[in-house]
C-alpha positions in Angstrom: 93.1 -91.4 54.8 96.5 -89.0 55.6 99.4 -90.1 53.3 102.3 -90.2 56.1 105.2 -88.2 55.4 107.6 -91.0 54.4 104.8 -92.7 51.8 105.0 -89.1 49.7 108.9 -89.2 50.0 109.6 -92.6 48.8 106.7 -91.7 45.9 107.1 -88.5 45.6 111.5 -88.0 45.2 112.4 -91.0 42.9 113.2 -92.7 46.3 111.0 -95.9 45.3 113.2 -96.7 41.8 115.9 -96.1 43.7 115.3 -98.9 46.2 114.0 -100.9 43.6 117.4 -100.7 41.3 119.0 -101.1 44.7 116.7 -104.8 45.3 117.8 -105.6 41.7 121.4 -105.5 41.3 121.7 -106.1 45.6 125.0 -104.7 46.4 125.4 -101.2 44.6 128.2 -98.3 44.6 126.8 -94.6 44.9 128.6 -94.4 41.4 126.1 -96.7 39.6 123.1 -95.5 41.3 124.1 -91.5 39.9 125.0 -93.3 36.7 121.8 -94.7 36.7 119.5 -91.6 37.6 121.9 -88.4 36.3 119.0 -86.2 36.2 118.0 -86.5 40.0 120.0 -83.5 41.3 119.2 -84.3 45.1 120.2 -87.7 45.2 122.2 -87.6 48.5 120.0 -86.3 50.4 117.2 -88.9 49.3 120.1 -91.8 50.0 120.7 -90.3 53.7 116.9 -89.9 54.0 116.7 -93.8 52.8 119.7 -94.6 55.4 118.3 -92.6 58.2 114.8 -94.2 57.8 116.8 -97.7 57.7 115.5 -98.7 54.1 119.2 -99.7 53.3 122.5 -99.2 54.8 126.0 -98.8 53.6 128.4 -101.8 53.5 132.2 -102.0 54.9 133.1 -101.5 51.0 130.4 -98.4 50.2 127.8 -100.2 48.6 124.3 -99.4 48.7 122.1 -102.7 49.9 118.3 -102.9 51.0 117.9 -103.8 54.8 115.5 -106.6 55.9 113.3 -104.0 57.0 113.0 -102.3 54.0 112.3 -105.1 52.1 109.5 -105.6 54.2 108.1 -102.3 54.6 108.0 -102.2 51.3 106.2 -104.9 51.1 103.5 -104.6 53.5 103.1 -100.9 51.2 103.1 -103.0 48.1 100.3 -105.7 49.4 98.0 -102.9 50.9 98.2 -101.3 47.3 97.3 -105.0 45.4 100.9 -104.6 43.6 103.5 -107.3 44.1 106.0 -105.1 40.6 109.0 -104.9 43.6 
């Protein structure tokens, strides 16, 4: 089985704790997120990555929140993988 392009992003760039702090605190500022992973030197271009692939979008006030879909492609990934950690 091929591992699709967007499975080895989100596992592959940091992009999956990134959502997952995202689900946990709900609403987040780009601040907190670069406060909370300093050493990820890429970070916009993982967060437009995560926009353009509708994981989350950006709020009238700037902050970061998981979309519906997200949530639930994440998920379906999680339940075909036996692990509910999200």
């Amino acid at each position: 089985m091929e591992i699709s392009d967007k499975t080895r992003f989100l596992f592959g760039t940091n992009s999956f704790e990134i959502l997952n702090f995202i689900n946990d605190q709900y609403l987040v500022e780009k601040k907190s997120i670069e406060n909370e992973f300093p050493d990820i030197t890429n970070l916009d271009n993982i967060l437009n990555q995560l926009l353009d692939w509708k994981f989350i979008f950006i709020d009238n006030f700037e902050k970061y929140k998981l979309t519906e879909l997200g949530e639930e492609k994440i998920s379906l990934f999680l339940t075909l993988n036996d692990d509910q950690s999200f």
